[in-house]
N, C-alpha and C positions, 0 to 999 in steps of 0.2 A: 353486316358484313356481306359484301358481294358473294354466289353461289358460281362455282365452273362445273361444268362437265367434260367428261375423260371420254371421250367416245374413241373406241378398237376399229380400226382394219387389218386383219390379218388375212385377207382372203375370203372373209365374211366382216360383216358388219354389226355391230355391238355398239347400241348406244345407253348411255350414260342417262337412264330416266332421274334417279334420284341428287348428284352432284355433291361438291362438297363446297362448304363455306371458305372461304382464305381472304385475306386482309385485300389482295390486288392481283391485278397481273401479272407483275412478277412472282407471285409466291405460285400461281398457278403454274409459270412457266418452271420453275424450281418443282415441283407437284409432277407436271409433263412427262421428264426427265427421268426422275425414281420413279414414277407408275412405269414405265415402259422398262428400265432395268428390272426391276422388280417382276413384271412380267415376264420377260425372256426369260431370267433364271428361275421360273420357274415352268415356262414354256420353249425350251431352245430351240428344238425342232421346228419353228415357225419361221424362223429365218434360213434354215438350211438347204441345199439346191434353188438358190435364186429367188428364196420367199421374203418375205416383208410383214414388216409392223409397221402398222402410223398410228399412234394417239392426237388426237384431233381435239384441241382444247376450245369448249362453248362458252361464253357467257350470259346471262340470264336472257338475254336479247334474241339469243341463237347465233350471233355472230363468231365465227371460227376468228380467235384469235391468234392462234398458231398452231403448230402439228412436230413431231417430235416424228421421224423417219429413220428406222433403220431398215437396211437392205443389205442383202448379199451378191457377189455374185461368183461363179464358178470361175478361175482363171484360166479352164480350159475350154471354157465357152465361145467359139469364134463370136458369138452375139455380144458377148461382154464390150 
């Protein structure tokens, strides 16, 4: 069974040394998805005033198969 890694940006970087097994890519991108929910509720504060998440999905290769992006942005921000 193929291995992905979950690698974090939140403003620092966090990478994924150990990884987890899942049948394909798609199970990884389904994986993506809940790891980054799952993270915000228990991290909210990291998207608040204009901040960001990306899960950065690896596979054994090192090639970024996809990223899972959430962002905020203030609707009083003339930059918005």
């Amino acid at each position: 069974m193929p291995r992905y890694f979950f690698d974090i940006d939140n403003h620092e970087r966090y990478v994924d040394e150990e990884g987890t097994e899942l049948a394909d890519a798609d199970a990884a991108r389904i994986q993506a998805v809940i790891f980054a929910g799952d993270y915000l509720r228990d991290n909210p504060h990291l998207v608040s005033n204009g901040g960001h998440l990306r899960v950065a999905v690896r596979d054994e290769m090192g090639t970024i198969l996809l990223s899972v992006a959430v962002t905020t942005d203030d609707p009083g921000d003339p930059d918005s």
